[in-house]
ChimeraX commands (.cxc) that place a marker at each C-alpha (Angstrom):
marker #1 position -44.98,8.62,-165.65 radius 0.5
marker #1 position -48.27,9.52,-167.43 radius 0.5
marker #1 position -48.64,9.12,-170.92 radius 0.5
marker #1 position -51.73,10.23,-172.59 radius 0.5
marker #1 position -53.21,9.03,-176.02 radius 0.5
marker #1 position -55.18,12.07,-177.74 radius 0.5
marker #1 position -57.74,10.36,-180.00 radius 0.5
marker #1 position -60.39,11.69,-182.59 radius 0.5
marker #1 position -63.56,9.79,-183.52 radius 0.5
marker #1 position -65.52,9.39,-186.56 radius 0.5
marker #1 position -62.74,9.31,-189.50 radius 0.5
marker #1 position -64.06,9.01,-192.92 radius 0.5
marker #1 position -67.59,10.51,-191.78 radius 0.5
marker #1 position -67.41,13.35,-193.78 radius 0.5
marker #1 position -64.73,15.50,-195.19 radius 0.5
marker #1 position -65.46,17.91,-192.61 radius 0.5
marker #1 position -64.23,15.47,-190.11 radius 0.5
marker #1 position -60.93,13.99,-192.08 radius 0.5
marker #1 position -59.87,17.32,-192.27 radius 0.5
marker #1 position -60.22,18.37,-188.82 radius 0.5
marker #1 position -58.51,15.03,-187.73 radius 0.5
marker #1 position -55.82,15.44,-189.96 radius 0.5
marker #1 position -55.38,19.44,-189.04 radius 0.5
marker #1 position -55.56,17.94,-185.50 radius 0.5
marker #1 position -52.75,15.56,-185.59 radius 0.5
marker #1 position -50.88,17.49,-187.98 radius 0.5
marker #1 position -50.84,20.88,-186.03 radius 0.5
marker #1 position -51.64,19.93,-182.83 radius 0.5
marker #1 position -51.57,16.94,-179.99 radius 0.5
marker #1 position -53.77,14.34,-181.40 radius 0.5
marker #1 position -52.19,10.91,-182.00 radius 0.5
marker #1 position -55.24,8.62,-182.39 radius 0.5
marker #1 position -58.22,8.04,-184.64 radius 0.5
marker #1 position -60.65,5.53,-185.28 radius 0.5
marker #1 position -62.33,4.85,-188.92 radius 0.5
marker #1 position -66.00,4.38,-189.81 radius 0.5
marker #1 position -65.31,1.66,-192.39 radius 0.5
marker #1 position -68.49,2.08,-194.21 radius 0.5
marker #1 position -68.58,5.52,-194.72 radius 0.5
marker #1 position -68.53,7.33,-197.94 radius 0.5
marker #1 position -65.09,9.44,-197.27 radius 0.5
marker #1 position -63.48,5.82,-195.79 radius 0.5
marker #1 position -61.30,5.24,-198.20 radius 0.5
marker #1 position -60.20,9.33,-199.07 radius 0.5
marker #1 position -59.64,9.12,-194.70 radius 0.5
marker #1 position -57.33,6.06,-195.05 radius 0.5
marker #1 position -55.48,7.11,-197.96 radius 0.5
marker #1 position -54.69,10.53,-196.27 radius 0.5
marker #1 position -53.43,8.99,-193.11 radius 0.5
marker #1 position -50.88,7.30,-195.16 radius 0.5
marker #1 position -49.15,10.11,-195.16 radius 0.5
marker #1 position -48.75,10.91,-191.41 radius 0.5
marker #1 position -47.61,7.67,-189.98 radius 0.5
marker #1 position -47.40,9.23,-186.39 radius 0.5
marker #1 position -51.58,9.27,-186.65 radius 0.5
marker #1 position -52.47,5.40,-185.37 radius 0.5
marker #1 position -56.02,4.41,-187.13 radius 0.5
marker #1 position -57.81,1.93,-185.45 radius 0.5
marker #1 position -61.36,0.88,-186.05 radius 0.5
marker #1 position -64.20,2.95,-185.05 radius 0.5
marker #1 position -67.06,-0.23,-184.90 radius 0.5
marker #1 position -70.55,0.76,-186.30 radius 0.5
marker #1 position -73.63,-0.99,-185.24 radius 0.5
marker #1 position -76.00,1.99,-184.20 radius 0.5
marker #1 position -75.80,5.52,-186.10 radius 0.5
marker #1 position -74.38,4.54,-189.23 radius 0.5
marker #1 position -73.57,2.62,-191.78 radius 0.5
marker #1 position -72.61,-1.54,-192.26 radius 0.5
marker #1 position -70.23,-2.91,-194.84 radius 0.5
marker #1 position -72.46,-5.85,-195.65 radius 0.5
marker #1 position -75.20,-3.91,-196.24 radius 0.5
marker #1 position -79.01,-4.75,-196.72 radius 0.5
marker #1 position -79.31,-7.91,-198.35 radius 0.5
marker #1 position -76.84,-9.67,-195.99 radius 0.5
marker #1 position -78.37,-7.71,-192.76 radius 0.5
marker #1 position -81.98,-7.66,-193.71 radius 0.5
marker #1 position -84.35,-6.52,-191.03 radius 0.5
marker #1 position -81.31,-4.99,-188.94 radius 0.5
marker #1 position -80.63,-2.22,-191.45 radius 0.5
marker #1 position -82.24,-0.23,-193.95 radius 0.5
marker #1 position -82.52,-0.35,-197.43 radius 0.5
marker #1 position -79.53,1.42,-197.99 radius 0.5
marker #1 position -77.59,0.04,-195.52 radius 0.5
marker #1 position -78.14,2.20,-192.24 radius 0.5
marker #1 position -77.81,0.99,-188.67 radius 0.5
marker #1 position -81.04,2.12,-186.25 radius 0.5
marker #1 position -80.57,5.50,-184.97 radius 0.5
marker #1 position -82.26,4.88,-181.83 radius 0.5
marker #1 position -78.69,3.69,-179.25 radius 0.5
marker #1 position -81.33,2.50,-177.05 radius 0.5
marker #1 position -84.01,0.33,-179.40 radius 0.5
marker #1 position -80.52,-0.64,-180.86 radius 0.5
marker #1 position -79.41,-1.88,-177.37 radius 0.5
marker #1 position -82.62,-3.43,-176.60 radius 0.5
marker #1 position -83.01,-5.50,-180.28 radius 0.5
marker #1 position -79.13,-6.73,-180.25 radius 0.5
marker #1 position -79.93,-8.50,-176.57 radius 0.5
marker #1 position -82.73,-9.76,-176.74 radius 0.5
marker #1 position -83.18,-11.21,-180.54 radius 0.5
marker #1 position -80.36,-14.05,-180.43 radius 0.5
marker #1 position -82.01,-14.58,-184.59 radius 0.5
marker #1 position -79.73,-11.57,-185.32 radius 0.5
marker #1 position -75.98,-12.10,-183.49 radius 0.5
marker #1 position -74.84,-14.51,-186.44 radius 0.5
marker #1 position -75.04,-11.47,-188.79 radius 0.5
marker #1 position -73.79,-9.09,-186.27 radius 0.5
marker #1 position -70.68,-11.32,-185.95 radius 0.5
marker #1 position -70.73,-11.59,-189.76 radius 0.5
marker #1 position -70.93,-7.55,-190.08 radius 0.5
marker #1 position -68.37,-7.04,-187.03 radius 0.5
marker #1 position -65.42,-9.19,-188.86 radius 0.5
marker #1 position -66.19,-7.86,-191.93 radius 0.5
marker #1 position -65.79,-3.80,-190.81 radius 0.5
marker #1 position -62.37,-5.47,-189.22 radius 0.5
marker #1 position -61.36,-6.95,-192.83 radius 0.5
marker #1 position -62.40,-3.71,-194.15 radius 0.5
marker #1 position -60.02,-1.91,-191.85 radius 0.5
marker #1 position -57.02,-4.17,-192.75 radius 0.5
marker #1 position -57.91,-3.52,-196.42 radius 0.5
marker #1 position -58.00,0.18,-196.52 radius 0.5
marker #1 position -55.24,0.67,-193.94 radius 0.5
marker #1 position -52.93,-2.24,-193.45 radius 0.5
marker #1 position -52.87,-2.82,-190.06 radius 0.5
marker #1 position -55.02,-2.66,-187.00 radius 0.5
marker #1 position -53.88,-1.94,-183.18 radius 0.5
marker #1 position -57.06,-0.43,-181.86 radius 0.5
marker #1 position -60.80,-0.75,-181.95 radius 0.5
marker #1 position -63.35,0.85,-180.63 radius 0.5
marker #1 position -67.48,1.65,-180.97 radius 0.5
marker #1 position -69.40,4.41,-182.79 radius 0.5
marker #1 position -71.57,5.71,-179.41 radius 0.5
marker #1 position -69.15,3.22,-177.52 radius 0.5
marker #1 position -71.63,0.16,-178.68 radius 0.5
marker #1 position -68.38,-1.96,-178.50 radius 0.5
marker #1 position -69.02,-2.75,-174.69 radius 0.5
marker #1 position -72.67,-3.82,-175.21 radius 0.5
marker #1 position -72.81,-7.54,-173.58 radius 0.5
marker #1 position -73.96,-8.97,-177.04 radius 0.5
marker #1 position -71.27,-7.12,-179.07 radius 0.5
marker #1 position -68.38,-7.32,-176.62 radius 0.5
marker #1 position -68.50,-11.11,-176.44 radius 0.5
marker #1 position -68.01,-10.82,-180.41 radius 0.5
marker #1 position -65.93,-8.12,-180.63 radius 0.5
marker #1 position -63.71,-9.50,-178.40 radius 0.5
marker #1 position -63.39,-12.57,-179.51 radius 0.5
marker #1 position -62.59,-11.77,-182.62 radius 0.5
marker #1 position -59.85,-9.27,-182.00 radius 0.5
marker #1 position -58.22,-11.91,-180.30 radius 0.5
marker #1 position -58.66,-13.99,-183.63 radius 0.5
marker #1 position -56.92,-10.84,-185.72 radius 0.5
marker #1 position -54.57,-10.43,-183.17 radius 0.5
marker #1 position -55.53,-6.87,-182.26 radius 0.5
marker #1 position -53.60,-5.61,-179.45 radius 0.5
marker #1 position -55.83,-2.88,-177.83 radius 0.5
marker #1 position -59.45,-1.88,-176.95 radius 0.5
marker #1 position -61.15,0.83,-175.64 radius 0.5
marker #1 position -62.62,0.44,-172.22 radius 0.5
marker #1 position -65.27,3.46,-171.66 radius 0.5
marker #1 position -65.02,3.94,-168.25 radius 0.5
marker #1 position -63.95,7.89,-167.31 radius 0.5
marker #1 position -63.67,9.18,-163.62 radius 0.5
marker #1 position -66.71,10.54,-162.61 radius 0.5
marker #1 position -65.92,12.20,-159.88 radius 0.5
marker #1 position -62.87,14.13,-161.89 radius 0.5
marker #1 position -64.81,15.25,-164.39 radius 0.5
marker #1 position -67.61,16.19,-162.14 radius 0.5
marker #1 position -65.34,18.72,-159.88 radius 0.5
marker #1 position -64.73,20.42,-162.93 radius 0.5
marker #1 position -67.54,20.72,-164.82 radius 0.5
marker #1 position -70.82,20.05,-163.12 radius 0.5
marker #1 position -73.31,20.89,-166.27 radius 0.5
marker #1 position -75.67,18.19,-167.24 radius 0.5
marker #1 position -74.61,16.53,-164.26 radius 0.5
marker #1 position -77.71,13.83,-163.87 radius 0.5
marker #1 position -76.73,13.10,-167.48 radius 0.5
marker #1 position -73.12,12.06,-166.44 radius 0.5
marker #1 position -74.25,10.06,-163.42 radius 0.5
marker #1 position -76.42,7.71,-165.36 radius 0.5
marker #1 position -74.22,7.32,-168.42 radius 0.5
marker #1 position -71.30,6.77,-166.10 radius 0.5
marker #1 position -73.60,4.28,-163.97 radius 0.5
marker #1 position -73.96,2.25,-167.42 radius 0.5
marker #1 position -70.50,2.09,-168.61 radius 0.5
marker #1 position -69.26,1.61,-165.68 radius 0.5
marker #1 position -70.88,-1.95,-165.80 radius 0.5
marker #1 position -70.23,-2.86,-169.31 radius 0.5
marker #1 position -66.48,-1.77,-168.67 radius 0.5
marker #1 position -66.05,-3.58,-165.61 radius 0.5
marker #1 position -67.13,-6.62,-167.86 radius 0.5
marker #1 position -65.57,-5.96,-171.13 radius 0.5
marker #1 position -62.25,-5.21,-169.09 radius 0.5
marker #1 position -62.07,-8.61,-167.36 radius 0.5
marker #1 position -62.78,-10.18,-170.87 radius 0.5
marker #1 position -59.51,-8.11,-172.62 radius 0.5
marker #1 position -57.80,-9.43,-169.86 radius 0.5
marker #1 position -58.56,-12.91,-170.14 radius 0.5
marker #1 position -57.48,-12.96,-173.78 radius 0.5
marker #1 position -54.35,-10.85,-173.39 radius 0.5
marker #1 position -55.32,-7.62,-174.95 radius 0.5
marker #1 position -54.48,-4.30,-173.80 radius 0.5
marker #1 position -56.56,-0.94,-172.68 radius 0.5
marker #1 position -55.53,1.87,-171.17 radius 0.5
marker #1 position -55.77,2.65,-167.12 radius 0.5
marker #1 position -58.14,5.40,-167.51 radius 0.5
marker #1 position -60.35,7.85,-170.20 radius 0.5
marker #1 position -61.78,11.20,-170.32 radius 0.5
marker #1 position -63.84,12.48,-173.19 radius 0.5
marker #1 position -67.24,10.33,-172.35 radius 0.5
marker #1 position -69.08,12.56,-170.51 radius 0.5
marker #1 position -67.99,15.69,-171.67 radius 0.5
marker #1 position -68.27,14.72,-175.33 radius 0.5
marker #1 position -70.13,17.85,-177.08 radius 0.5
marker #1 position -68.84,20.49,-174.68 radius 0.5
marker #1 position -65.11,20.27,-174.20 radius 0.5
marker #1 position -63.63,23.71,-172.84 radius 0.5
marker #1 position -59.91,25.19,-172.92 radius 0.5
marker #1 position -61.26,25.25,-169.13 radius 0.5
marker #1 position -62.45,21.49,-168.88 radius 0.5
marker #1 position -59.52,20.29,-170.43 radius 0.5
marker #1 position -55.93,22.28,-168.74 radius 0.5
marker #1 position -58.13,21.20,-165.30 radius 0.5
marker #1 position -57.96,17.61,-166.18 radius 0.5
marker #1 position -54.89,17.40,-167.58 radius 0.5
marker #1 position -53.58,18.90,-164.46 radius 0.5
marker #1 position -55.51,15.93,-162.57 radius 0.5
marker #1 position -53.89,13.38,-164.46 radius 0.5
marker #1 position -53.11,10.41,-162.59 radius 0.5
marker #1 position -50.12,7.96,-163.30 radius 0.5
marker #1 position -50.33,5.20,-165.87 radius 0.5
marker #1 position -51.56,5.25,-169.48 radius 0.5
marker #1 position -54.61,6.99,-170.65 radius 0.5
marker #1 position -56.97,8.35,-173.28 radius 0.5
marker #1 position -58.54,11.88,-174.05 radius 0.5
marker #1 position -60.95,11.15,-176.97 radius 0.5
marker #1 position -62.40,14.10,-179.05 radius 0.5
marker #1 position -64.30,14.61,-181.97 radius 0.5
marker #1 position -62.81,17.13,-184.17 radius 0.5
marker #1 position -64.15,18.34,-187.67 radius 0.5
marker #1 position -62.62,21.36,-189.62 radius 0.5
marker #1 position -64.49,23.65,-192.74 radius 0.5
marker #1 position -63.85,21.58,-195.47 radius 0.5
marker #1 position -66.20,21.03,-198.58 radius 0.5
marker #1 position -68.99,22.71,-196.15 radius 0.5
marker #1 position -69.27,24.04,-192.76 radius 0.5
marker #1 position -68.26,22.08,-189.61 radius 0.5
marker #1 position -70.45,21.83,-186.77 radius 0.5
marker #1 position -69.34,24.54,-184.35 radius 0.5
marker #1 position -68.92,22.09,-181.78 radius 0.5
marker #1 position -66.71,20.08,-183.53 radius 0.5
marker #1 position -64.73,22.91,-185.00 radius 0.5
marker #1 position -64.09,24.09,-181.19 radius 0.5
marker #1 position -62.81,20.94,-180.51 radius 0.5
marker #1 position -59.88,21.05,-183.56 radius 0.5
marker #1 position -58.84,24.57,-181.73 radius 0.5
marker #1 position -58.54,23.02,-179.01 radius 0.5
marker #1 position -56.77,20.40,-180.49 radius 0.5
marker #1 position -54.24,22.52,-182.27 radius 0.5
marker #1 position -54.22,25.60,-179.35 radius 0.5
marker #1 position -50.82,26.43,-177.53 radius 0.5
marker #1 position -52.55,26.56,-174.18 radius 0.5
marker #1 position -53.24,22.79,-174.40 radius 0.5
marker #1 position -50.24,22.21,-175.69 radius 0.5
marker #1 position -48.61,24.17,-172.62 radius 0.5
marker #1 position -50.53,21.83,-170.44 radius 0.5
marker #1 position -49.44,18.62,-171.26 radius 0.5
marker #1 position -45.96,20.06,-170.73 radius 0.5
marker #1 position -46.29,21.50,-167.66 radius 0.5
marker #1 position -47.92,18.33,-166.64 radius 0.5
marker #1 position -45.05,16.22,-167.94 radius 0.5
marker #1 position -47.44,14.12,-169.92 radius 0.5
marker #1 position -45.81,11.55,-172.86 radius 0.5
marker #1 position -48.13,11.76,-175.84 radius 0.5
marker #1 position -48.17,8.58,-177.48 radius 0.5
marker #1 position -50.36,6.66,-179.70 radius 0.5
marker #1 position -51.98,2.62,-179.94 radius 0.5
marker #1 position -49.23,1.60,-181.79 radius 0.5
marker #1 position -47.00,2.70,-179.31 radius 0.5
marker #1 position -49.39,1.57,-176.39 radius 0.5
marker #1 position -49.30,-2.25,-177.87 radius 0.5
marker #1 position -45.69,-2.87,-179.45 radius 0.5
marker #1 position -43.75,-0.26,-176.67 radius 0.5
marker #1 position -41.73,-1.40,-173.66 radius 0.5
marker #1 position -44.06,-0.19,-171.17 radius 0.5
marker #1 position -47.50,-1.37,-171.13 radius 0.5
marker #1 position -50.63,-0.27,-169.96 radius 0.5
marker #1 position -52.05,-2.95,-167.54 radius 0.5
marker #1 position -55.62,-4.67,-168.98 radius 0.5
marker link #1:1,2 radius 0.2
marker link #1:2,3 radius 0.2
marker link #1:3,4 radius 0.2
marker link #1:4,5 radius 0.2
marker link #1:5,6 radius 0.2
marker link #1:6,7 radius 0.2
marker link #1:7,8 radius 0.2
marker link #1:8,9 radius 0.2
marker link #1:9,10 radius 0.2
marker link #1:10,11 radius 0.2
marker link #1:11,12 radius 0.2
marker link #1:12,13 radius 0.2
marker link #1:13,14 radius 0.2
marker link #1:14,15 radius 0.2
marker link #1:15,16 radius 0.2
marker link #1:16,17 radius 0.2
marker link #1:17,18 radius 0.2
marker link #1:18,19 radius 0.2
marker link #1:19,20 radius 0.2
marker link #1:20,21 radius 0.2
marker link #1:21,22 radius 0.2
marker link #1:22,23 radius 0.2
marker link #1:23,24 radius 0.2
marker link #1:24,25 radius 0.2
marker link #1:25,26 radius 0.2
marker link #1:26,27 radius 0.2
marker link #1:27,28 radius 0.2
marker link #1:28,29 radius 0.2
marker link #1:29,30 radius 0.2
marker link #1:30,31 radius 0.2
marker link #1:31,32 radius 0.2
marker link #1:32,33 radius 0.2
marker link #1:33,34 radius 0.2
marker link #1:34,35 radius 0.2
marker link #1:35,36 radius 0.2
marker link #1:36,37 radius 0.2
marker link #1:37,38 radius 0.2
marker link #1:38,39 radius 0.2
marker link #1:39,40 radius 0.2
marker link #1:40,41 radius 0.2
marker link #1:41,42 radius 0.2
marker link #1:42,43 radius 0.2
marker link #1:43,44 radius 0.2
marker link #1:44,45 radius 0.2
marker link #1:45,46 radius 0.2
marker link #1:46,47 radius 0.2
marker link #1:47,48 radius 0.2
marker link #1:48,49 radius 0.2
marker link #1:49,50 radius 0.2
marker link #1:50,51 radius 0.2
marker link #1:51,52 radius 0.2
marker link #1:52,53 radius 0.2
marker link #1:53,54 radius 0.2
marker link #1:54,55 radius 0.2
marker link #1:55,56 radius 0.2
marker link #1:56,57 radius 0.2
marker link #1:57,58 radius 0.2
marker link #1:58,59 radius 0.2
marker link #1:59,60 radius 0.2
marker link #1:60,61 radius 0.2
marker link #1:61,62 radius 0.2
marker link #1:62,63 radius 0.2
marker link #1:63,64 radius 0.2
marker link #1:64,65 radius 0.2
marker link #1:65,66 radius 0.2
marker link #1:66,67 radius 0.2
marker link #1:67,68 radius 0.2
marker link #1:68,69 radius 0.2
marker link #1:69,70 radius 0.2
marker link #1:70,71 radius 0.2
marker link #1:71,72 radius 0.2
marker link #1:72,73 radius 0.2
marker link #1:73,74 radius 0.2
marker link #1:74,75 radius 0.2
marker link #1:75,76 radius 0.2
marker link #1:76,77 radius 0.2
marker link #1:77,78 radius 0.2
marker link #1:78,79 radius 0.2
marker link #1:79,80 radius 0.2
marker link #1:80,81 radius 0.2
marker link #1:81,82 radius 0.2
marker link #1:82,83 radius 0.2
marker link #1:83,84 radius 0.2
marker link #1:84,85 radius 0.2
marker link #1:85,86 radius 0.2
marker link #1:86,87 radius 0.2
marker link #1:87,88 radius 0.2
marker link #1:88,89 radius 0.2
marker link #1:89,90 radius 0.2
marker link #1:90,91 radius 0.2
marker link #1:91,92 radius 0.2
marker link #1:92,93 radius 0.2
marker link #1:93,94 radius 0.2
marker link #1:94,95 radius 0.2
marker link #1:95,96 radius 0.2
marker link #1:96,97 radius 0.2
marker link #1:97,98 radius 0.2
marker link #1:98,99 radius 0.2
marker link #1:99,100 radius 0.2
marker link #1:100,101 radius 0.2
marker link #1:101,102 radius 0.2
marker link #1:102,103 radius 0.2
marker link #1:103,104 radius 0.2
marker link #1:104,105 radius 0.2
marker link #1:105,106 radius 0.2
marker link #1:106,107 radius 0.2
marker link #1:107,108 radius 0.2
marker link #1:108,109 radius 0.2
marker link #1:109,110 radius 0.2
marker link #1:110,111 radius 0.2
marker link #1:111,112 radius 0.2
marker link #1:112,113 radius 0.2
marker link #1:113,114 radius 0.2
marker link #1:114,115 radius 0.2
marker link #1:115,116 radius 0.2
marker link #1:116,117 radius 0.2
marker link #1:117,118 radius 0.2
marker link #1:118,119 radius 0.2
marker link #1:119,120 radius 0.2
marker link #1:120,121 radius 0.2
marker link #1:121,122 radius 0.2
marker link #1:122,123 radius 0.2
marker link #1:123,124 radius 0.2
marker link #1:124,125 radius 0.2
marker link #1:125,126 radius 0.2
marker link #1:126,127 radius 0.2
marker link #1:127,128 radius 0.2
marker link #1:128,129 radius 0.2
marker link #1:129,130 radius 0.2
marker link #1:130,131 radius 0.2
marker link #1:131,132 radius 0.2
marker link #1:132,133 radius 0.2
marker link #1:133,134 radius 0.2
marker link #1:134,135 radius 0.2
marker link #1:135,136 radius 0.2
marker link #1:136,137 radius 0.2
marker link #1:137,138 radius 0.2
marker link #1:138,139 radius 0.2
marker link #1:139,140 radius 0.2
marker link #1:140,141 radius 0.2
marker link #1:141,142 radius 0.2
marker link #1:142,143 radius 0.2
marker link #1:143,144 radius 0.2
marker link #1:144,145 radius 0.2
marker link #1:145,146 radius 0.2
marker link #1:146,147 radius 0.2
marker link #1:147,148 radius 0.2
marker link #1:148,149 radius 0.2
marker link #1:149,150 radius 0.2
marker link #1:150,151 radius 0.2
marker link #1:151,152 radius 0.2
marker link #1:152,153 radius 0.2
marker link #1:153,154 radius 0.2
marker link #1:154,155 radius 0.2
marker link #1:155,156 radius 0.2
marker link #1:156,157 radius 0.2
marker link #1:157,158 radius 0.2
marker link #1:158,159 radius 0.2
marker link #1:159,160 radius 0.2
marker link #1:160,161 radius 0.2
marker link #1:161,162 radius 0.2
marker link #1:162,163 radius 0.2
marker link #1:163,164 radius 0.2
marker link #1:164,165 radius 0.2
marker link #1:165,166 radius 0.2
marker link #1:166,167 radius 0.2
marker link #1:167,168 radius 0.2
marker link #1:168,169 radius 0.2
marker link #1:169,170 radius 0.2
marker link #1:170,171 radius 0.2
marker link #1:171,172 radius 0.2
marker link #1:172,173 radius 0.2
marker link #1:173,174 radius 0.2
marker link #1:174,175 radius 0.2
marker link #1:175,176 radius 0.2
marker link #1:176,177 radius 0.2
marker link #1:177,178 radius 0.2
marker link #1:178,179 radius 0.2
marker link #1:179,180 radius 0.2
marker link #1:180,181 radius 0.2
marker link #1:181,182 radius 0.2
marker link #1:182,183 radius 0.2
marker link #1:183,184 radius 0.2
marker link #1:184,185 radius 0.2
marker link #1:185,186 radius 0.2
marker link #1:186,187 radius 0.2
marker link #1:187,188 radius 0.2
marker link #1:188,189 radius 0.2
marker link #1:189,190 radius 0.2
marker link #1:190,191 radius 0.2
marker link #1:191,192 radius 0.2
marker link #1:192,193 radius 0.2
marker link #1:193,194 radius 0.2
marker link #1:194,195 radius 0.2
marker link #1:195,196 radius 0.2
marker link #1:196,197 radius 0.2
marker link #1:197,198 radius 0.2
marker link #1:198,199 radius 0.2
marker link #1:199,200 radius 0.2
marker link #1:200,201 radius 0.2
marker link #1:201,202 radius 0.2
marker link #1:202,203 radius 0.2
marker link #1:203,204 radius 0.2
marker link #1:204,205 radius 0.2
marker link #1:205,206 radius 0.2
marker link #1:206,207 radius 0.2
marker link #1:207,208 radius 0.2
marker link #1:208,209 radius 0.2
marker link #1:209,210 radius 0.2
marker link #1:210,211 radius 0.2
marker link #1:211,212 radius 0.2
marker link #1:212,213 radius 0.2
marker link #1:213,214 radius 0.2
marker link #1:214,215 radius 0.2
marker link #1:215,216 radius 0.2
marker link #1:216,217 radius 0.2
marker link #1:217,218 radius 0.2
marker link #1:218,219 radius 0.2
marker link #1:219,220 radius 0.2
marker link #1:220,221 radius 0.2
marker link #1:221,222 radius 0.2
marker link #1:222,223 radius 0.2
marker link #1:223,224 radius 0.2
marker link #1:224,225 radius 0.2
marker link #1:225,226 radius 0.2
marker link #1:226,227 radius 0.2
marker link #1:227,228 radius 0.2
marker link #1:228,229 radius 0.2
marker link #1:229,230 radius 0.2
marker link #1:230,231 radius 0.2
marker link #1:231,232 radius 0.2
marker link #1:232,233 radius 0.2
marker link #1:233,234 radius 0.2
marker link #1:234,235 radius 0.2
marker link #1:235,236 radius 0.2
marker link #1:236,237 radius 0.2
marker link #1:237,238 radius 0.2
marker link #1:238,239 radius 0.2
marker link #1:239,240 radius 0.2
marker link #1:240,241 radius 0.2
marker link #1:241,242 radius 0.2
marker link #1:242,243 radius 0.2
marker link #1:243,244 radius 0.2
marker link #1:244,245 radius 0.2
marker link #1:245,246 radius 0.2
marker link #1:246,247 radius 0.2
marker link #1:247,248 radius 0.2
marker link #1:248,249 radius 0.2
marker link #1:249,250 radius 0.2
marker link #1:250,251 radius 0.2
marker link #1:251,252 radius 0.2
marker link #1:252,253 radius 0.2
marker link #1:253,254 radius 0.2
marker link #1:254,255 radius 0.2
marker link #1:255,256 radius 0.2
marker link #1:256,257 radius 0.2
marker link #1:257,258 radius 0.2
marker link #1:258,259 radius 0.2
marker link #1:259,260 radius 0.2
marker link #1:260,261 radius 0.2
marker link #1:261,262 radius 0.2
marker link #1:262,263 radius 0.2
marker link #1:263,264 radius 0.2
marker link #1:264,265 radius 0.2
marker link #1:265,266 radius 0.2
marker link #1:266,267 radius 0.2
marker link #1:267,268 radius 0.2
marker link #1:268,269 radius 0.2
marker link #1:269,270 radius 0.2
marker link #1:270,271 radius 0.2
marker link #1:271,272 radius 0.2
marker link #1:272,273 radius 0.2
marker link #1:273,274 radius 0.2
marker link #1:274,275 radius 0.2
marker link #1:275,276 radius 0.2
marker link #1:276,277 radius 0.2
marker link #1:277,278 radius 0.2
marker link #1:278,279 radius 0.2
marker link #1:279,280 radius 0.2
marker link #1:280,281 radius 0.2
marker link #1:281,282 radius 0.2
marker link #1:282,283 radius 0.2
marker link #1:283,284 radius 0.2
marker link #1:284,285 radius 0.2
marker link #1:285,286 radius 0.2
marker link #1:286,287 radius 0.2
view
C-alpha cells in the first residue's frame, strides 16, 4: 500500500497563504500543514484550522527567513531589532555552526516556537523547518532532542529521490543535484537520530526540488511513480485573499484543489492520510 501525506508550508505567513491552505484542504487533497509560530496571521491560521480537524498542523520551525517568538532582547545579535531571523540560509548556516556563544538561545527560541505551537493549537504530531533548517547539524541535535522531550511523534526528513524527480523534470537540474547532495547528508544524519529516540518520518518526499515550479505534468508523473510505504508531497499554496497571491503559489492551490490530481491519486490507489494518522495509526511508517 502507498499512502501519501499532502502537506502545505508556511501557515500563518500571510492571509494569502491561510487561505490557500485552508481552500486546499478544504476543496482539494491536502491533509498537512505546518505553522510559522511567530507570524503575524499565527494565531487567525490556528484558530481557522479548528474548524477542519481532518487538516493536521504541525510546526513549521523558523530560524532563517522569518520571524522568532523570543524576539530581540532575548536573541540579541542573532535577530534584528524587530525580531527577524537572517535572510541569508547560507550566512545563517555558517553562524549557527560555527558560533557555539549562540546554541543556548537557539535551544531557548526552538522550545519556545514548540510551546507556542501547543498554545495556539493544542497538540503537536509534526515538525518541520522554514527552508528545511530543521536538519542543520546544530539545530537537529536540538530539535530533536527536544521533540523527544514533548513527545512529538513525527519529523520531516528532507531527502526526495533525485533521480525520480529528475526523469521528469530536468529544469534547473545542477540546482537539484547540489541541493539534493546536501540534504541528502543532513537526512542521512537527522534520520538515524529520529530513530534512535523512537520518532517517526515518512519513507520518502517529493516537493524539495521542485518547490517553485510544480506542474499538473510534474505531479500525475510522480504520483504514478509512487513507490510503496508512507510518504510526503509538500507544497506551498497561497490563495487571493486581502491582496494578491504570488502566481506561483496560487498555481499550486489549483493544483491542489484540480480533479486531474485528484484522478491521480485514485488511479494510483494512493491512501491520503495525515501526521496524526501517520503517528497514532496501526501502520507505521518505518524511521
Amino acid at each position: 500500500m502507498t499512502r501519501v501525506i499532502v502537506s502545505g508550508d508556511d501557515f500563518g505567513v500571510s492571509p494569502q497563504v491561510n487561505a490557500g491552505i485552508l481552500r486546499a484542504h478544504r476543496e482539494g487533497v491536502l491533509r498537512g500543514t505546518s505553522l510559522m509560530v511567530a507570524e503575524p496571521w499565527a494565531e487567525a491560521a490556528a484558530q481557522a484550522a479548528r474548524a477542519w480537524p481532518g487538516l493536521d498542523v504541525g510546526l513549521h520551525l523558523v530560524v532563517c527567513l522569518g520571524r522568532s517568538v523570543l524576539g530581540h532582547q532575548r536573541l540579541a545579535g542573532i535577530v534584528g531589532a524587530q525580531g527577524e531571523f537572517p535572510r541569508n540560509p547560507a550566512v545563517a548556516g555558517l553562524r549557527y555552526f560555527f558560533d557555539r556563544k549562540i546554541r543556548g538561545a537557539l535551544r531557548d527560541e526552538i522550545r519556545a516556537q514548540i510551546e507556542r505551537h501547543l498554545k495556539l493549537v493544542g497538540y503537536l504530531n509534526h515538525i518541520d523547518g522554514h527552508l528545511n533548517f530543521h536538519v542543520h547539524p546544530v539545530l537537529a541535535d536540538i530539535m530533536v532532542e527536544l521533540a523527544a522531550e514533548y513527545r512529538v511523534p513525527c519529523i520531516r526528513i528532507p531527502r526526495e529521490p533525485i533521480m525520480t524527480t529528475l526523469s521528469i523534470a530536468r529544469d534547473h537540474a545542477s540546482r537539484k543535484i547540489v541541493e539534493s547532495i546536501i540534504f541528502r547528508a543532513l537526512s542521512r544524519r537527522t534520520r538515524r537520530m529520529v530513530a534512535a529516540r523512537g520518532i517517526r518520518t515518512t519513507d520518502w518526499l517529493f516537493g524539495l526540488h521542485q518547490t517553485g515550479f510544480m506542474s499538473e505534468r510534474y505531479l500525475t508523473n510522480i504520483i504514478a511513480r509512487l513507490p510503496a510505504g508512507t510518504g510526503e508531497i509538500y507544497f506551498h499554496p497561497a490563495d487571493d485573499s486581502g491582496g494578491a497571491a504570488p502566481p506561483d503559489r496560487r498555481h499550486e492551490t489549483e493544483l491542489l484543489t484540480s480533479a486531474a490530481i485528484r484522478n491521480a491519486f485514485d488511479r494510483a490507489g494512493v491512501q491520503l492520510i495525515n501526521f496524526a494518522e501517520l503517528a497514532h495509526g496501526s501502520q507505521m511508517a518505518r524511521a
